[in-house]
N, C-alpha and C positions, 0 to 999 in steps of 0.2 A: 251288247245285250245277249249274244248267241253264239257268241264265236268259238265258246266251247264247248258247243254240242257235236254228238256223232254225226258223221257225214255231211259236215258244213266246214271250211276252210275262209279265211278272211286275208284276202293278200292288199298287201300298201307299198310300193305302189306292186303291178303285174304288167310284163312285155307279154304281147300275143303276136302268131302269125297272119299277117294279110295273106287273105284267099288269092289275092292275083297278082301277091309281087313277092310273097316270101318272107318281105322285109318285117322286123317285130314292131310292133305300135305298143304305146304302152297309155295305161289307164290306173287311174289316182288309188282307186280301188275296187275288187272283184268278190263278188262275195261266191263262192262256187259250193252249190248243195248236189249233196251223189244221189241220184233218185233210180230207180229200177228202171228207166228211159235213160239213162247215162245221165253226165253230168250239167245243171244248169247253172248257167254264169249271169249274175248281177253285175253292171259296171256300174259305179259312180263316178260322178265327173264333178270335180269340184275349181270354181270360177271365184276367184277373187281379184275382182277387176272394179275401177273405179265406177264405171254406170252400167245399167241394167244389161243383162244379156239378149241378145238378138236375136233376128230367124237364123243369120248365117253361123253363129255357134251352134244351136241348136240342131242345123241340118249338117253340119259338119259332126259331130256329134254320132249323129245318127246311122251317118255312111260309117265313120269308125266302126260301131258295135254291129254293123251290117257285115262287114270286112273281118272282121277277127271272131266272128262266131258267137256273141254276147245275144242271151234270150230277150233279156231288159234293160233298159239304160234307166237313171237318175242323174241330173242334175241339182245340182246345190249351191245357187248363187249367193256371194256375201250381200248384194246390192239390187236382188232380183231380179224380174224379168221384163217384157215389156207386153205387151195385151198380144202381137200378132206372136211372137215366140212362143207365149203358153200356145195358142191355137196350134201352131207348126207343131209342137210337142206333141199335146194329143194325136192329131192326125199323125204320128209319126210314134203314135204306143212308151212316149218318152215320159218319168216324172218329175213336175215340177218343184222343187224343193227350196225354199228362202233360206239363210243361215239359222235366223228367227225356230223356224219350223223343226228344220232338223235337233238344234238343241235341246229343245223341247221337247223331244218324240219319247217314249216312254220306254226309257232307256231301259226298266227295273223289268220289263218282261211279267211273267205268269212267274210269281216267286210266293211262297207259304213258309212260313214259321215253324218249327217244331221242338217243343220243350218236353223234360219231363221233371218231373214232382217228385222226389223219393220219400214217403211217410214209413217209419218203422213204427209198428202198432206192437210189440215186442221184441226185449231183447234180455237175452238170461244167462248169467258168465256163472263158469264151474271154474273155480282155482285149484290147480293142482301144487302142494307144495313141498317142498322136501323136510320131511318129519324126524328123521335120524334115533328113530326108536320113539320121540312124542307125540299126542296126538293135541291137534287144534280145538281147543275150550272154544264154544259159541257163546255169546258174538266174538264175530274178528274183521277186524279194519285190511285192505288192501292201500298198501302207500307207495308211491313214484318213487324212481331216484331222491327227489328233491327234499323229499321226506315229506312232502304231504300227503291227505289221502286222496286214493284213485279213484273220481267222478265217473269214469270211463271216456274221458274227451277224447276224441280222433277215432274211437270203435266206426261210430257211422261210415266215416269218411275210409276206415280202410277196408268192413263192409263189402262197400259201394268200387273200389277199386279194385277187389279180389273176388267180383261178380266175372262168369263166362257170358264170354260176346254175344251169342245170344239171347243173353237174358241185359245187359247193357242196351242194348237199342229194340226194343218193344215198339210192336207196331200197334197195338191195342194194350189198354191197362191191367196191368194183371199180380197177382201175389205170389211172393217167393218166400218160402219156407226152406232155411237151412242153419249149417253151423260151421264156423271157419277158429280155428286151435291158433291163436297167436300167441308166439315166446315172448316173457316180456322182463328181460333181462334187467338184474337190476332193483325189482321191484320186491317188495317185501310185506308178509302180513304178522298183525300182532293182534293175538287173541285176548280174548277175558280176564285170563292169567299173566296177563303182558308179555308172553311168549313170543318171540320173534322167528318166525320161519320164513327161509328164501322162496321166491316164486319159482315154480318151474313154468306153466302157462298159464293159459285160460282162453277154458272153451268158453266161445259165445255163441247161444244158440239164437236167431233170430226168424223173426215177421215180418216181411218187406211188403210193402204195396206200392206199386209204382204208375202212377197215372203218365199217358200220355195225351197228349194236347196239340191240333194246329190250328193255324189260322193263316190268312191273307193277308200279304202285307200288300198296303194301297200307296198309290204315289200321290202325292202333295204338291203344290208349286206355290211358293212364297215370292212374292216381288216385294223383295226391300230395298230402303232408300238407295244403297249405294250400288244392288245389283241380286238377280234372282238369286234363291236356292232354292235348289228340289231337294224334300224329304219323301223318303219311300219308310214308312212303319208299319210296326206289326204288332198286338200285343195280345197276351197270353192268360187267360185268368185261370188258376191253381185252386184245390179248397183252399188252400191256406197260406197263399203266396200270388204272385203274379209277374210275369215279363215281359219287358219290352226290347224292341228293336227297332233299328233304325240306320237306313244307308243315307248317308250327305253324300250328294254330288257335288262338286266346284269344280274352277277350271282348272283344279290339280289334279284332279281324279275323285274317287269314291270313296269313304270311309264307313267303316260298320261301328256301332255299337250297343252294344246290349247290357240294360239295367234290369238286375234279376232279387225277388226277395223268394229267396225257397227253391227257385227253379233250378234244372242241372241239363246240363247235356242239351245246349241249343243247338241245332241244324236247320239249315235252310235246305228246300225242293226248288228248282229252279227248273219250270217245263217239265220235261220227262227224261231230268237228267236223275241222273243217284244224287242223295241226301249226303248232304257236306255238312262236316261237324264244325262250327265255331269256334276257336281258338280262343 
């Protein structure tokens, strides 16, 4: 859930040095946060033994992380504990942990949503064309390669991709007024007079409004017939659009996915780490 935050390291397993013999001890895993006190070490001890675990694990345990310098211990039994081992635990500032518990623990962290909405409330093309001494009779058709006429399909999208990075990721909703000159080779107009002139461009001047939007994704826990899944979702409402998201846990790992109508440019906040764009 944290392991790639600043100033936190996650080692599986870590050898440490005993205070009074030198020799390394090693523990299953250390979770170590660098704090302006120097660094604090998390040990976890994980027990997968046929019946519950005992005082003599757990005071064994405890000398360990006493010996090699560890702030906190946890344990993590597959099979639990038994009533005086919790007692020795506490008395001994150690945590209880069942396998049960641990999987369950809320892996998704403090994580937020963030999409945006790109609405063009105008957009106005100038075609420049090569005239060779004629001039262009009004009306006149603009047509593709293909010989049909040009709708303006893909203008949006390349727009949107020929926008400067700070105006791509807005942290508050805001409008963009400008004009971007694409060559569009190829392309050809015929006028009133059925005159055929080549394209040299066409400016497009446009009105972009760009809403941004977050929210909270919550985690879920489903127990089905054949074994739990946890969903962590998030969803987004747009004027005129909406997204969602969603991390599946299993015991393969974690998967993302995100169903969007309108939406562009998802990113996840996760703590107070920088906002990661969605792929």
């Amino acid at each position: 859930m944290f392991a790639h935050q600043d100033g936190l390291t996650v080692d599986s397993s870590l050898r440490l040095p005993d205070k009074d013999t030198g020799r390394l001890r090693e523990h299953d895993v250390v979770i170590i946060r660098r704090t302006h006190h120097g660094p604090n070490l998390t040990a976890i001890e994980c027990r997968d033994q046929g019946r519950k675990v005992g005082v003599p694990q757990i005071e064994a345990f405890a000398k360990k992380c006493e010996k090699t310098g560890i702030h906190h211990g946890i344990v993590v039994a597959a099979n639990g504990f038994t009533s005086t081992a919790r007692t020795k635990a506490k008395a001994l500032n150690l945590t209880c942990m069942e396998l049960a518990e641990a999987e369950s623990f809320e892996w998704i962290g403090t994580v937020t949503i963030v999409g945006q909405f790109h609405n063009f409330t105008a957009i106005e093309a100038c075609v420049r064309v090569v005239e060779n001494g004629r001039k262009v009779a009004n009306p006149s058709t603009v047509y593709a390669p293909d010989g049909l006429p040009y709708t303006g399909e893909g203008i949006q999208s390349l727009i949107v991709d020929k926008l400067p990075p700070e105006a791509r990721n807005p942290t508050i909703r805001q409008t963009l007024n400008g004009q971007i000159v694409a060559p569009m080779e190829g392309f050809y107009v015929i006028d009133a007079l059925s005159q055929r002139f080549q394209v040299k461009d066409i400016t497009f001047t446009y009105a972009l409004e760009i809403e941004v939007t977050e929210r909270p994704i919550t985690l879920h826990y489903y127990a089905g017939e054949s074994a739990a899944l946890e969903i962590a979702s998030g969803q987004i409402a747009f004027s005129s659009g909406q997204s969602t998201l969603a991390f599946v846990k299993s015991k393969d790992g974690v998967m993302g996915y995100v169903v969007s109508t309108g939406g562009l440019n998802h990113r996840v906040k996760i703590g107070n780490l920088p906002e990661r764009r969605l792929g």
